[in-house]
N, C-alpha and C positions, 0 to 999 in steps of 0.2 A: 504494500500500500504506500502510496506516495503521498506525504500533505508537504501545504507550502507553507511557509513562516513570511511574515513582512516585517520588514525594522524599517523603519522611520524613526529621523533624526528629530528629534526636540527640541525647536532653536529657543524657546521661555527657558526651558527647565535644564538645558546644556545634557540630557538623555537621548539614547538609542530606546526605544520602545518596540518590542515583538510581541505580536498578536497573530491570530490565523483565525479564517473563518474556518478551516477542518478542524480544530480541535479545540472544544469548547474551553472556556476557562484558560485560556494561554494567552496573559497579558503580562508581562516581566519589563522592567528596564533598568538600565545599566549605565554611567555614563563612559563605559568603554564597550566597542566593539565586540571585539573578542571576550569578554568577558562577560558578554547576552548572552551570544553564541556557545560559552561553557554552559553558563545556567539554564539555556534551551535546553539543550541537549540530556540534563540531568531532568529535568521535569517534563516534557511529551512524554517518556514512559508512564512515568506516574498519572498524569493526568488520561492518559489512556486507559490505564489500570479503573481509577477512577469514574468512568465513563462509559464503564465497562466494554471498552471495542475489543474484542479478541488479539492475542496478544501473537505478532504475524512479524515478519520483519520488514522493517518501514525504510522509506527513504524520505530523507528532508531536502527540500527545497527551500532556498533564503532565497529572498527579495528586499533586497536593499535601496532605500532613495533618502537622498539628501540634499534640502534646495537652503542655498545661504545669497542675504543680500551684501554684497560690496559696496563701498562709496568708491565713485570715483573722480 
C-alpha cells in the first residue's frame, strides 16, 4: 500500500508540518526537515495500528512545498 505524506513549510511558526489525507490523525511538525521525516516515519505505523488498517508493507511518499517572500 502506498500513502503520500505533505510537508508544508510554516512561514508564522518557522515549522515543517506533515499531514496526509490517507492516514487519519497524521499531523506532526518539526522545525527541521529531516527531523519530521524521522518522526513520520516512527508514527504511520502506529497510527495505522490505530486505525486499524491491516498491517501490509507500505510505501511512503513525501511531498514537499515551500513558498518564501524576498525583498528586493
Amino acid at each position: 500500500m502506498e500513502y503520500t505524506i505533505h510537508f508544508i513549510w510554516d512561514e508564522d511558526a518557522q515549522v515543517w508540518v506533515a499531514t496526509s489525507d490517507d492516514i487519519a490523525g497524521l499531523v506532526l511538525e518539526s522545525g527541521s526537515f529531516d527531523a519530521l521525516l524521522e518522526r513520520v516515519r516512527h508514527a504511520v505505523p502506529e497510527l495505522l495500528d490505530l486505525n486499524k488498517i491491516p498491517k501490509k508493507p507500505l510505501s511512503l511518499s513525501f511531498v514537499s512545498e515551500r513558498h518564501e517572500r524576498i525583498a528586493l
